[in-house]
C-alpha positions in Angstrom: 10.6 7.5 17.5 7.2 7.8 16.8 5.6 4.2 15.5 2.8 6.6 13.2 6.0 8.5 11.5 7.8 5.4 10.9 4.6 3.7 9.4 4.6 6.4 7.1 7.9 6.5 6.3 7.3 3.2 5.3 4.7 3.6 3.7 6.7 6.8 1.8 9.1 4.1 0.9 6.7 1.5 -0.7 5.3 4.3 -3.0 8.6 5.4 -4.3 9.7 1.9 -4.5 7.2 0.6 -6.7 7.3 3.6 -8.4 11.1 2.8 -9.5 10.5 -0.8 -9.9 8.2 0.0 -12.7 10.9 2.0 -14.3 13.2 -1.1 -13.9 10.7 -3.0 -15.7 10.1 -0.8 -18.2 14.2 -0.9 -19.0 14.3 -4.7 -18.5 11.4 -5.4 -21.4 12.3 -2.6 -23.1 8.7 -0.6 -23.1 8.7 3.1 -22.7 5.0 3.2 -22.6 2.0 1.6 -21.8 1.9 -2.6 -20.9 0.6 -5.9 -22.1 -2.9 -7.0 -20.7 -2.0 -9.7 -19.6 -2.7 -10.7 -15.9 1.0 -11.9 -15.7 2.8 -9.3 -17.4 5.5 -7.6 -15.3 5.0 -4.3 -16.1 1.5 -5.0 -16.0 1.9 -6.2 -12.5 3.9 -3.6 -11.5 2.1 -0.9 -12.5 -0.9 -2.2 -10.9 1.0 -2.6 -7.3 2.1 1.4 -7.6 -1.4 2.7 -8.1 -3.1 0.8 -6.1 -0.3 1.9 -3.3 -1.0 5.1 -5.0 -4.3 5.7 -4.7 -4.2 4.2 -0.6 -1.1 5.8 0.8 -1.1 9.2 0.6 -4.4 9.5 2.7 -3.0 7.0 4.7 0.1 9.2 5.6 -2.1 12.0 6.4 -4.3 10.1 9.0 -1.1 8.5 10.7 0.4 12.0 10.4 -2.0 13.6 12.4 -2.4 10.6 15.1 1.5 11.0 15.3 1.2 14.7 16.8 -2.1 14.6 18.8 -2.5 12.0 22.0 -3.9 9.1 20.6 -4.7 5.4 22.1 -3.0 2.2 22.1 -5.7 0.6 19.5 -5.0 3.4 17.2 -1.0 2.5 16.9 -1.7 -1.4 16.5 -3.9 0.1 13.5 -1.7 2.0 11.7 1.0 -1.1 12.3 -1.7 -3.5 11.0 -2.9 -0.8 8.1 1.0 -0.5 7.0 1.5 -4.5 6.9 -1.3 -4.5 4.8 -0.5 -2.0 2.0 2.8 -4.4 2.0 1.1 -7.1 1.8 -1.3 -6.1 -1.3 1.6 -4.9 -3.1 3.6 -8.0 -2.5 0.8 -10.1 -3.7 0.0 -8.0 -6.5 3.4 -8.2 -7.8 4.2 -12.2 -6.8 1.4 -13.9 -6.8 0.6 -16.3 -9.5 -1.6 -14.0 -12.1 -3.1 -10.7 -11.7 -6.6 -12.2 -12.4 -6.6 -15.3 -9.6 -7.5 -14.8 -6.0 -4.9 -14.8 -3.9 -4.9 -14.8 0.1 -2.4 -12.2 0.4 -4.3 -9.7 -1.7 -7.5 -10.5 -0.1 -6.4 -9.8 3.3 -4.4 -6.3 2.3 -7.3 -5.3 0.6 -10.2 -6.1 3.2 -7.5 -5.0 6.1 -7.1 -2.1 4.3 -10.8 -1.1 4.0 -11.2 -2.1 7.7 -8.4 0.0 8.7 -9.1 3.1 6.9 -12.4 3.2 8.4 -11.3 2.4 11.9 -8.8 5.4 11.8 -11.3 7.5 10.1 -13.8 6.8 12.9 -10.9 7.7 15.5 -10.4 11.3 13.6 -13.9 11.8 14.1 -14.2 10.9 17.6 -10.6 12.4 18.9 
C-alpha cells in the first residue's frame, strides 16, 4: 500500500474523529451550541483541535494524493510521514495539554512542522 494514501487516510480519520469527539462533548456537557472561552473548556478545546485539523488537512490530502500517483522521491514520503505525525500531534496537544492559552512543546512542534512541511511539499509540486 501506498505510505501517501495511508497518510491520508489518516489524516481522513483525524478530521472525522475530532469532528465526532466534539459532538461527544457537546452531549456530555450538555451544549448544543457555541462553548465557554475558556482556554480549558472541553468543548472549547475540541472545537479548536477540529478546525485547526480542518483548515490543514484537506490541502494536505490533496498534495499527498497527488505524490501518491506520480513518481516521487524518498524525501517526499518521509515528509508526508513527518507532516501526518504532526497534524496528530497538534491535535493531541491542543486537546490534552494543560490550557488552550500556555505553550506547549507538542503544539509548537505540530505547528512549525506543519508550516515546514507544507512548504516542502509545495516546493516538490512545483519542481516535479
Amino acid at each position: 500500500m501506498n505510505i501517501a494514501i495511508i497518510c491520508t487516510a489518516l489524516l481522513g480519520l483525524l478530521l472525522f474523529g475530532l469532528g465526532f469527539n466534539v459532538s461527544i462533548q457537546r452531549r456530555n456537557n450538555r451544549r448544543s451550541i457555541g462553548y465557554d472561552p475558556s482556554p480549558t473548556d472541553p468543548i472549547h478545546r475540541a472545537v479548536r483541535a477540529h478546525a485547526n485539523t480542518a483548515e490543514y488537512a484537506p490541502f494536505f490530502a490533496v498534495m499527498f494524493l497527488w505524490f501518491a500517483v506520480h513518481p516521487a522521491p524518498l524525501w517526499i514520503t518521509v515528509t508526508i510521514v513527518i507532516a501526518t505525525l504532526a497534524r496528530f500531534s497538534l491535535a493531541a496537544s491542543l486537546l490534552w495539554g494543560a490550557s488552550l492559552n500556555r505553550p506547549n512543546p507538542g503544539r509548537f512542534a505540530g505547528a512549525l512542522l506543519t508550516y515546514l512541511t507544507g512548504l516542502a511539499l509545495a516546493v516538490g509540486l512545483v519542481v516535479a
